[in-house]
Residue, then its C-alpha position, 0 to 999 in steps of 0.5 A: x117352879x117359877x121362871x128363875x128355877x126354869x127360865x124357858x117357861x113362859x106364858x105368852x103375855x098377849x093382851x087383846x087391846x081394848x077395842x077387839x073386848x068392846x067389839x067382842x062385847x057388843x057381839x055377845x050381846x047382838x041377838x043371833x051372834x050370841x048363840x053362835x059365839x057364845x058357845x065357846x065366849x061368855x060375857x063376864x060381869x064382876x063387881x069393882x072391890x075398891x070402886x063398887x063399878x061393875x066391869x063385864x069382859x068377854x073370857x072362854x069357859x068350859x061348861x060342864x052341868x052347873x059348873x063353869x071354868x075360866x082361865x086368864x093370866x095373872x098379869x090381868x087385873x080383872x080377876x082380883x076383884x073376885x077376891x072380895x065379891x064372888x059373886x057373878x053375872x054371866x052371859x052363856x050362848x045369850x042367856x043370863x046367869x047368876x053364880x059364885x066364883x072360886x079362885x085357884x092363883x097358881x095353885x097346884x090344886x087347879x091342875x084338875x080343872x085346867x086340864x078339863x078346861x084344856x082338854x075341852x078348849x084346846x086352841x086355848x092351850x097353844x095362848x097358855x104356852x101347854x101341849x098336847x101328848x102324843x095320846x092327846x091329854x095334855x102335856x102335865x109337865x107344861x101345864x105345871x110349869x105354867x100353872x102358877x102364873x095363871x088363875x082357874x076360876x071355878x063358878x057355880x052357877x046358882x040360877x039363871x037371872x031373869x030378864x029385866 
């Protein structure tokens, strides 16, 4: 389904500006203020597939044992850099990790994890244009609709990096 065969589906397109993921950031980092945003933000370090530069932005996730699920729109560009490299650093609650990216780009198949990211991060489904049913799963049909504008990334979580 795409918006030409269903022309009210939309994702909202907000973008932070780049100075809310600076401050973001540089809180994520700040000892005290990680533990306490870092329960439902991480910081995300990939690495440049043209530039080899590595790039650290600020995403929600959902963590279940050693599985982490992420959720951004296609419209972002700093995914695709998992396309070649899938290997990642991530920042949890303050603690380092090390782990192996898998993408879902508008694949049916991550309707699975996008409902467990959802049903656990449930502000997020309002910036992904999903509701909720009446018996509080969410509403399949949006989410289907929606689903091939965004990308689920799935990280396996391989070890926990030691401090430098």
């Amino acid at each position: 389904m795409n918006a030409e065969t269903n022309p009210t589906t939309t994702v909202p397109s907000w973008t932070p500006p780049k100075w809310v993921n600076s401050m973001m950031t540089a809180m994520l980092r700040t000892p005290g203020l990680q533990r306490l945003l870092g329960r439902r933000t991480a910081l995300l370090t990939v690495t440049g597939r043209k530039t080899g530069k590595r790039y650290t932005t600020p995403v929600t996730y959902f963590r279940e044992e050693d599985t982490v699920l992420v959720v951004t729109r296609r419209v972002r560009t700093w995914w695709r850099n998992l396309d070649t490299n899938r290997e990642v650093e991530l920042r949890l609650a303050g603690r380092p990790y090390q782990g192996r990216a898998r993408l879902r780009v508008g694949d049916r198949a991550g309707l699975d994890d996008l409902s467990a990211f959802l049903e656990h991060r449930r502000r997020d489904a309002k910036a992904y244009g999903i509701g909720f049913t009446t018996d509080g799963h969410i509403d399949e049909d949006q989410a289907l609709a929606v689903l091939p504008y965004l990308v689920i990334i799935r990280i396996t979580l391989t070890a926990a990096r030691a401090r430098a």
